[in-house]
Each structure stands twice: as C-alpha cells, then as structure tokens.
BAGUDREN-324702 format. One line per 2 residues: number of its first residue (from 1); for each residue y, x, z of N, C-alpha, C. Coordinates in steps of 0.02 Angstrom, whole numbers, padded with zeros to 5 digits. Layout:
<recs>
NUM = Y X Z Y X Z Y X Z ~ ...
</recs>
This chain:
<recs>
1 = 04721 05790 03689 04687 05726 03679 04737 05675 03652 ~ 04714 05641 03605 04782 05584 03590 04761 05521 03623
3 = 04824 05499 03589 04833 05426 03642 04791 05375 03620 ~ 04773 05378 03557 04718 05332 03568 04652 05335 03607
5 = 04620 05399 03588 04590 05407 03626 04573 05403 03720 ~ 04660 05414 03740 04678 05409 03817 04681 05347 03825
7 = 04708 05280 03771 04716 05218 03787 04633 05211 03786 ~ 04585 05220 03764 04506 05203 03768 04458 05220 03826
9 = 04479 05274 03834 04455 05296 03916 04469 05268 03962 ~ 04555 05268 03980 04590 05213 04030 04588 05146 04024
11 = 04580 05116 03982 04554 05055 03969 04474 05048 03990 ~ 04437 05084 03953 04374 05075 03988 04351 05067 04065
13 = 04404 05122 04067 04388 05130 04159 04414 05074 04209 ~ 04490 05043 04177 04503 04989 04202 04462 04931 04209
15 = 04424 04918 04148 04374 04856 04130 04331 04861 04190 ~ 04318 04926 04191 04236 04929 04242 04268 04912 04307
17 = 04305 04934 04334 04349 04891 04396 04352 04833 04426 ~ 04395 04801 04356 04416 04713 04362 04325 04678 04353
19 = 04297 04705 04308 04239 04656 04300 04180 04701 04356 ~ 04189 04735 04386 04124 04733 04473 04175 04714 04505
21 = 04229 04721 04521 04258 04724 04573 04316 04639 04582 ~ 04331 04604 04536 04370 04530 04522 04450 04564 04531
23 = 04455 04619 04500 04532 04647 04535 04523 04725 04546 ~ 04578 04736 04550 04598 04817 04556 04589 04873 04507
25 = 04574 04842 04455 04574 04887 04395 04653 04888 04344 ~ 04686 04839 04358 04772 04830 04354 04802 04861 04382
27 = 04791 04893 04447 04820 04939 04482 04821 05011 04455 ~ 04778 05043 04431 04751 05081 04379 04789 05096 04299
29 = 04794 05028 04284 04822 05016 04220 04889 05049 04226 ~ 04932 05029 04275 05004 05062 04269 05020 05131 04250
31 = 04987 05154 04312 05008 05241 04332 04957 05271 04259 ~ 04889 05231 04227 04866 05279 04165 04937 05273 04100
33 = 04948 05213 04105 04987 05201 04064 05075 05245 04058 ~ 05093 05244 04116 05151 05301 04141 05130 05367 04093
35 = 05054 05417 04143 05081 05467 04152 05030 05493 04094 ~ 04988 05454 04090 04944 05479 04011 04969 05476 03947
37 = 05020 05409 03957 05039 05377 03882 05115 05382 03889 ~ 05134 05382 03925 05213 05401 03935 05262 05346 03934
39 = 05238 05275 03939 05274 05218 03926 05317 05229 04009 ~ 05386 05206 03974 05443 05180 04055 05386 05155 04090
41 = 05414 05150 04166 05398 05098 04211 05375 05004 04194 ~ 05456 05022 04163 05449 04937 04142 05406 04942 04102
43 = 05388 04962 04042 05374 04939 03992 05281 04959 04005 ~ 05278 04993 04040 05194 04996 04086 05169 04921 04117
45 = 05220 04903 04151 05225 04848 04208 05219 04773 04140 ~ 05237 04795 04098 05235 04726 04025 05174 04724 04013
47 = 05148 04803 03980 05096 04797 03949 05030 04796 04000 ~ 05045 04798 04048 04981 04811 04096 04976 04726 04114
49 = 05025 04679 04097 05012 04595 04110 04972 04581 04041 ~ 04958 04608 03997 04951 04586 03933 04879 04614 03951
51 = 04875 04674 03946 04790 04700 03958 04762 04668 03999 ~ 04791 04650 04076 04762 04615 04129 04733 04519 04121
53 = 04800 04505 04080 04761 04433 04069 04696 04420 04022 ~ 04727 04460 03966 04670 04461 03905 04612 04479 03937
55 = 04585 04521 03963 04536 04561 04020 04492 04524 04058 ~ 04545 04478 04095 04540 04441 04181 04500 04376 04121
57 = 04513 04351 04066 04480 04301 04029 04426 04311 04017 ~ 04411 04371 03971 04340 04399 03958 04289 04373 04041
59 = 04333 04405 04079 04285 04437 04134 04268 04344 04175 ~ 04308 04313 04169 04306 04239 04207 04250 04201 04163
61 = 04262 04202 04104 04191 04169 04063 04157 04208 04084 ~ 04120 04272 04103 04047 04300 04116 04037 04236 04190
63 = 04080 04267 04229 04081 04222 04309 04081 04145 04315 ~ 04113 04113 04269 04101 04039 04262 04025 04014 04226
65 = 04000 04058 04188 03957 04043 04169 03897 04044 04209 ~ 03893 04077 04257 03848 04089 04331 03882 04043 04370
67 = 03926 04010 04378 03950 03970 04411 03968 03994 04480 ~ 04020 04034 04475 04041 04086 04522 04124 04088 04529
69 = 04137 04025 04492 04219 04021 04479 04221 03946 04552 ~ 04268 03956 04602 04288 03873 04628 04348 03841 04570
71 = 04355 03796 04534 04407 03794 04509 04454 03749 04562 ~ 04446 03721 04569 04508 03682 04599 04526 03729 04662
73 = 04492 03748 04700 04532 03813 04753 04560 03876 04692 ~ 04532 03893 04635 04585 03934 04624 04646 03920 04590
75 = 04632 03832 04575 04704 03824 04533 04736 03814 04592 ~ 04715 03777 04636 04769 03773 04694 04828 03835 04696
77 = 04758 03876 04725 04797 03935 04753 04851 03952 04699 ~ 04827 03978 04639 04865 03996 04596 04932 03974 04556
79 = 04930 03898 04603 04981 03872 04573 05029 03870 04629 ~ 05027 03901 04667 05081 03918 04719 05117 03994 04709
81 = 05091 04032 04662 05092 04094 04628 05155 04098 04586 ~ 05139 04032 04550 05169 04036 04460 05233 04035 04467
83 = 05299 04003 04505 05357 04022 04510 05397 04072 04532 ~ 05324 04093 04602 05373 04180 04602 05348 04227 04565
85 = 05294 04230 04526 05269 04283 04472 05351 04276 04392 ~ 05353 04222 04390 05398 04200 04332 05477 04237 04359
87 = 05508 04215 04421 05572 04245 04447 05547 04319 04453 ~ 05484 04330 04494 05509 04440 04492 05501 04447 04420
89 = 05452 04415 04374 05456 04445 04326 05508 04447 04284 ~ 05549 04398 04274 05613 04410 04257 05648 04451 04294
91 = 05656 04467 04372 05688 04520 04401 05664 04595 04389 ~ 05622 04594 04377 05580 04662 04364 05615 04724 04319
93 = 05659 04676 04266 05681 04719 04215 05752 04727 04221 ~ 05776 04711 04291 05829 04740 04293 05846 04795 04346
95 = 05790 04801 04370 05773 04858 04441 05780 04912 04401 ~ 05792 04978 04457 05787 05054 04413 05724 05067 04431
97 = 05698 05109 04369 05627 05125 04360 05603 05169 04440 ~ 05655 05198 04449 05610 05243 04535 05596 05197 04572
99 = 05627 05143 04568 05602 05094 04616 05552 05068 04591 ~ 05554 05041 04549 05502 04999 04529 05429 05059 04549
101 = 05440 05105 04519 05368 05180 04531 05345 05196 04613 ~ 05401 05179 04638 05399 05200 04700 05366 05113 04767
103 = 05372 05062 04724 05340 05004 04762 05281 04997 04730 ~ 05270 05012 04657 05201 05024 04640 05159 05049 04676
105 = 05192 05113 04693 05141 05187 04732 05109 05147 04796 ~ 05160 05113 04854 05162 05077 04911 05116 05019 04910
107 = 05138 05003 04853 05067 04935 04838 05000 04931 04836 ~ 04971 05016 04795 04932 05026 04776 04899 05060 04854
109 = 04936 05068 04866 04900 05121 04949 04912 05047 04984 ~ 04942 05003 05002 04885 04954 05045 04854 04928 05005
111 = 04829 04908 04942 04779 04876 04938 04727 04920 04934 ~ 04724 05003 04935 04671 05035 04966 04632 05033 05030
113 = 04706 05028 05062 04674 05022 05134 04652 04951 05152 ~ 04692 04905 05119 04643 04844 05124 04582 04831 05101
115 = 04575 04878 05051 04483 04869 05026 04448 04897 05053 ~ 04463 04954 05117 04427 05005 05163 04407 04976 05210
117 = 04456 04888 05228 04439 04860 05282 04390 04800 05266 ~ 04346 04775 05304 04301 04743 05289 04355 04672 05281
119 = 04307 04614 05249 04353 04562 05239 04320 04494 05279 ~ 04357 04481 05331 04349 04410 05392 04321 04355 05361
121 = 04280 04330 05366 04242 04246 05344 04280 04199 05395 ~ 04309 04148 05378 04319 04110 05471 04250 04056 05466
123 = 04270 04043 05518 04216 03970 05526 04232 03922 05481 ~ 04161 03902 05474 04189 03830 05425 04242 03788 05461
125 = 04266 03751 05422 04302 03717 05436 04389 03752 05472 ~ 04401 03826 05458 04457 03838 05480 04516 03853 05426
127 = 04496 03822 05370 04548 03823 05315 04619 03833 05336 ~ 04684 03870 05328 04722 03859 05321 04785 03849 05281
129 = 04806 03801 05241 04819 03763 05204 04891 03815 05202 ~ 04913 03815 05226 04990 03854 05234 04988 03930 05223
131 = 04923 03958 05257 04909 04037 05222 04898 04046 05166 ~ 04867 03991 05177 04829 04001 05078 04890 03977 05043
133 = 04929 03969 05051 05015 03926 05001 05057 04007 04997 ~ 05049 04030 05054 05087 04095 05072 05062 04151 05040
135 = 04998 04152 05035 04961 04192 04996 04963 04203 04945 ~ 04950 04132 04910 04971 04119 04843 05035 04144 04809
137 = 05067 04120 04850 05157 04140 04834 05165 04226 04822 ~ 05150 04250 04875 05152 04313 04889 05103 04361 04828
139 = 05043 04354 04794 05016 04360 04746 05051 04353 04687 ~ 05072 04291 04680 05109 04277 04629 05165 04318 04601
141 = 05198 04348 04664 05262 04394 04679 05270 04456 04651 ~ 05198 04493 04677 05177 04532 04653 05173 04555 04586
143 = 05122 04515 04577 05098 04509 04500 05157 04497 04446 ~ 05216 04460 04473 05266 04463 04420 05312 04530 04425
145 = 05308 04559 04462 05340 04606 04476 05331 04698 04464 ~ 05255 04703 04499 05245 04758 04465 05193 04740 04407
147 = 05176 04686 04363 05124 04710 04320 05076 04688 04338 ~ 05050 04688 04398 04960 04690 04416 04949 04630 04420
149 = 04854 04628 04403 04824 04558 04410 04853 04528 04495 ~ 04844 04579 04549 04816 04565 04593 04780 04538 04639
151 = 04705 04552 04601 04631 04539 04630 04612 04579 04681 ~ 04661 04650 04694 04647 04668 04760 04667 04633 04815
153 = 04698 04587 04805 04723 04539 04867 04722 04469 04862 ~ 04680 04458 04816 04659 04382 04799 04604 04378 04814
155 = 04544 04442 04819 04482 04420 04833 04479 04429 04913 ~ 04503 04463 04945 04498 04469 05028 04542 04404 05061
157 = 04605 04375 04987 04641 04326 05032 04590 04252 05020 ~ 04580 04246 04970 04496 04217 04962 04432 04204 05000
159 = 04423 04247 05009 04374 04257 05083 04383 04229 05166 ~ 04459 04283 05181 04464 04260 05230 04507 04207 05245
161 = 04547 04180 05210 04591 04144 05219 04551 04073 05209 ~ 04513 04058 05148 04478 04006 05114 04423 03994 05127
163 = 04390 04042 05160 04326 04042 05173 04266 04042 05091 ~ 04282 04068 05055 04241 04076 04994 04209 04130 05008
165 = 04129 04125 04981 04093 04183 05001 04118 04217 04940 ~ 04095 04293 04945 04120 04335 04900 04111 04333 04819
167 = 04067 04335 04803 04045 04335 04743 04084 04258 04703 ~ 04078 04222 04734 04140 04155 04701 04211 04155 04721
169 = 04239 04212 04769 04300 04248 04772 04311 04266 04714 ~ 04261 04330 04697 04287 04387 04640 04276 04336 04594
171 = 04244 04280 04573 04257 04254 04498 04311 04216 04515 ~ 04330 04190 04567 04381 04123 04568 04454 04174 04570
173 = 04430 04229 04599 04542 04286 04584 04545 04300 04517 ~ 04479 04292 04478 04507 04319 04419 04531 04260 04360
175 = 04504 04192 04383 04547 04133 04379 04619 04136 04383 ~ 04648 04165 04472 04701 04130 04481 04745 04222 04452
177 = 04716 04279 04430 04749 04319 04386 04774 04339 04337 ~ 04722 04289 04307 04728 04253 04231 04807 04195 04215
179 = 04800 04166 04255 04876 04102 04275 04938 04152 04285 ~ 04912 04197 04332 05004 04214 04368 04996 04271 04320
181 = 04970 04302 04289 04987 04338 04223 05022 04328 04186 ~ 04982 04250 04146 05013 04224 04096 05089 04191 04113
183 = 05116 04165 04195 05169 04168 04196 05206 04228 04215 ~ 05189 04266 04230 05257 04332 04230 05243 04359 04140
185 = 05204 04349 04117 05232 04367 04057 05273 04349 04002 ~ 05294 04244 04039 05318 04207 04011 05404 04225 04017
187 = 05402 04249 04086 05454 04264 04103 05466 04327 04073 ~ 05442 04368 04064 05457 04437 04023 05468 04418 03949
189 = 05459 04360 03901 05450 04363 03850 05510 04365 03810 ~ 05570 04336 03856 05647 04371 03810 05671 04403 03826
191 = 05646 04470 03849 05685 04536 03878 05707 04562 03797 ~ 05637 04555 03740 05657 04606 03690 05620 04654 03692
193 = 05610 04687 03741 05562 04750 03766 05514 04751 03703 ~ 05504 04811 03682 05447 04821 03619 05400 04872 03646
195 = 05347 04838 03630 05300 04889 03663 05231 04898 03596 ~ 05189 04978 03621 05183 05033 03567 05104 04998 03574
197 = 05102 04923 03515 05041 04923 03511 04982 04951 03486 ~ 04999 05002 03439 04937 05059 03435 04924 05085 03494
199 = 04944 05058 03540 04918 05093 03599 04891 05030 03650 ~ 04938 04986 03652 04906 04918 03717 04847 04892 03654
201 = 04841 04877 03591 04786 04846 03584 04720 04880 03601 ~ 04705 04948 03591 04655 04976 03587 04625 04994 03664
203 = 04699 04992 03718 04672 04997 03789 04660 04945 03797 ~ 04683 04892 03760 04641 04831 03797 04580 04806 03770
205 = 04565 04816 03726 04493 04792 03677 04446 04845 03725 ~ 04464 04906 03742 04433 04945 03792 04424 04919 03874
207 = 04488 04902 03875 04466 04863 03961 04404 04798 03944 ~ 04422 04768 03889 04372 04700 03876 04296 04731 03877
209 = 04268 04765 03842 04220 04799 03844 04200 04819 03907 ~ 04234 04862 03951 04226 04874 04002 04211 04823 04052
211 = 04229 04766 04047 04262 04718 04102 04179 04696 04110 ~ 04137 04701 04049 04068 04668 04035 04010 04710 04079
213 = 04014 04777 04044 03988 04836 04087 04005 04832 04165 ~ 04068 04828 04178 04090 04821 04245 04036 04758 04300
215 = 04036 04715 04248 04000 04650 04285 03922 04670 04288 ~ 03890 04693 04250 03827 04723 04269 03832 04781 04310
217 = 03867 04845 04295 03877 04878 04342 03870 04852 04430 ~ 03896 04783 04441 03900 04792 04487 03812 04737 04538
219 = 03803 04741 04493 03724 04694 04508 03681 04755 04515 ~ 03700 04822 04511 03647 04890 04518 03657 04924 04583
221 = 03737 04918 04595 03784 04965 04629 03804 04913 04715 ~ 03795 04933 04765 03814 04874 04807 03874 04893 04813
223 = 03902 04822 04806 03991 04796 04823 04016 04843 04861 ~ 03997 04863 04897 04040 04893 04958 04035 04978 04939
225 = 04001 05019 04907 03999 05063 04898 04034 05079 04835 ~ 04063 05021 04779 04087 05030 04742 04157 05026 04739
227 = 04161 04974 04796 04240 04950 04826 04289 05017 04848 ~ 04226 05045 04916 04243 05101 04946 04281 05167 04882
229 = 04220 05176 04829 04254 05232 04799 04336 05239 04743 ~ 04342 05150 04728 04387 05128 04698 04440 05144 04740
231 = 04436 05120 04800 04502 05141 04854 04518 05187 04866 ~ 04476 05235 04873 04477 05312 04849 04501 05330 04820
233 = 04512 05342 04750 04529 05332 04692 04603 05308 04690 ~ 04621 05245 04710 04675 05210 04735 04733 05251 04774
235 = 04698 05274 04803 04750 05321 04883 04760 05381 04859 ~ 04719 05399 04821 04768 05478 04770 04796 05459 04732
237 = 04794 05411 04678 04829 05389 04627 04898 05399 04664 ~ 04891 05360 04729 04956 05303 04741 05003 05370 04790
239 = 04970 05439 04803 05000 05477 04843 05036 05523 04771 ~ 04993 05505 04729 05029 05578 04663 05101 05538 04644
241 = 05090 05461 04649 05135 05430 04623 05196 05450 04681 ~ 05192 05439 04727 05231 05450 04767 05273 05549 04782
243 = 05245 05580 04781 05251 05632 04760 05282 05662 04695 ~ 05263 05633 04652 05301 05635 04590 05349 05627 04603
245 = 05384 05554 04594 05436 05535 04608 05485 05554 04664 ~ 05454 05556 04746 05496 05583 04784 05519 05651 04783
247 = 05494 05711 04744 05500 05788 04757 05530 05793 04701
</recs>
C-alpha cells in the first residue's frame, strides 16, 4: 500500500475521532504516522500539531455554529496552556526519540483509561479556579510535547472540573486545542525540521473530511459507546507501542 494512500486512511480515521469525540484522534495521529509512514518520533510529534490544529478548526466551526463552543471558559482555560505547550515544545526536540515513544505509549494508555471512566459533573456553583489553571497548564504541557491536541483530557477536565455539560465540552476542547497547537508549533518553528509534505498534506485534508463525518457520526452513535471503543483501540495502540520499543 503506499503512503499516500496510508496518509488517507489514517487521516480519515483520525478526523472521525476528533470530530464525534472533541479529542483523541491526535493520539492516533502519532503512532499511524511512526509505524505506517515511518517519520522519527520527532518529526511525527511536528506533523501531528499541524494535522491537529488545521483539523481541531474545521471541526470548532461545525460546533460554534450550533453554539456548542463556551468561548471565554475555553480561552481562559487555554490560555494557561500556551507557555508550557511553547517551552516542551521547544524541549521536545532535544529528548531521545525512545523517550519521547515511550511517554507517548504511557499517555495514550491513561487517556484510555480515563475515557473508560465515567466523567464527574460537580454541583453548580463548585468551580475551581486553580484546577482549572492546573489543568490548563498541564494540557498545554502535553500538547507541546508529544504532538497531541489533547481533547482526551480537555473534555473530562471540562466537565468535571468546570462544570460544562458535555456536548459544549467537546466543542469548547477543540477551541482550547486549536490555541495550544498553534503555540507548540510556534515553538517548533526554528528547529529546521523538514517534514514529507506529500504526505502531512493529504493526511490532513483527510482528517478534515473526516472531522465532518466524525460530527454526524456521532448524532447516530451514542457518546459513550463510541468513546468506549476508541479507548479500546487506544490501549492496544499504546501496549504495541510499548512493546516495540521496550523488547
């Protein structure tokens, strides 16, 4: 099979992810991108910020337009993000690639098991202003670091932390995935690193497509049964990754 063709599939499949799900289709993006397409670590972890923002945009205009985005809770949040997405992402490229493969793998298996677990509402009125700063930060961290949107931990930190019901979670993470994207990629942008766009444009015009499908997809399919099989999905990825690398 060639790579274009592998960048169109994996892209597709990512789209359908991020757009039912507000997240976790970046998680995805890496390890297709590794072991289908053969890009380094790093240079997976670059192009998977580039597919993910372009993507996380598509998919935020469907959701704002239903009026399913909070903006000011997600710029908040997200702007507690943007300085540590910018520092790992500049640190990112000086780590050795087993590491970097090997906190991927770890990442990707809790945010499986965090999507297996149901996600806490508090009472109105129990905002906490300092979780949600910590949260933010910690997202942000992430995301500059290995690559990912991370909407697997923006929409449960969303929920329970913020009290946003779900469905204006998943449009409001893909707000604040869209931001800490665009800064860890700011920070990546004088490494030099060249990356094989006959290959990131076409996975990503494929995730975009997808991201659309994904959002109807998930008005057929209930949330939770779609969540469930993604995590699924998630926890082998994230055990082959681990396996690979450790044996």
């Amino acid at each position: 099979m060639t790579a274009l063709v592998l960048a169109l599939v994996a892209g597709a499949v990512i789209g359908l992810a991020l757009g039912g799900l507000g997240g976790g289709g970046s998680v995805l993006a890496v390890p297709a991108l590794i072991y289908l397409l053969h890009f380094t670590p790093a240079e997976a972890t670059t192009a998977s910020l580039v597919i993910v923002t372009l993507t996380s945009v598509t998919a935020l205009v469907g959701h704002a337009r239903e009026g399913n985005v909070a903006w000011r809770t997600g710029l908040l949040f997200a702007a507690a993000g943007i300085v540590p997405a910018m520092l790992a992402g500049a640190a990112s490229g000086h780590l050795p690639q087993t590491l970097l493969t090997v906190a991927f793998a770890v990442i990707a298996a809790l945010a499986a098991l965090r999507m297996l677990r149901p996600a806490r509402t508090p009472p109105p009125g129990t905002v906490h202003t300092g979780k949600a700063g910590a949260a933010g930060a910690g997202l942000g961290a992430v995301t500059g670091f290995l690559g990912v949107g991370g909407g697997f931990l923006a929409v449960p930190a969303l929920v329970s932390v913020l009290g946003l019901a779900m469905r204006a979670a998943v449009g409001t993470s893909l707000l604040v995935i869209t931001i800490n994207s665009l800064a860890a990629l700011g920070a990546r942008a004088g490494t030099g690193m060249q990356l094989d766009w006959a290959v990131v444009a076409p996975f990503t015009a494929a995730a975009i497509l997808g991201a659309w499908d994904g959002k109807r997809l998930a008005k057929k399919i209930k949330g939770k049964t779609l969540q469930r099989l993604f995590a699924y999905v998630l926890l082998a990825v994230a055990a082959f990754m681990l396996v690979d690398v450790l044996l």
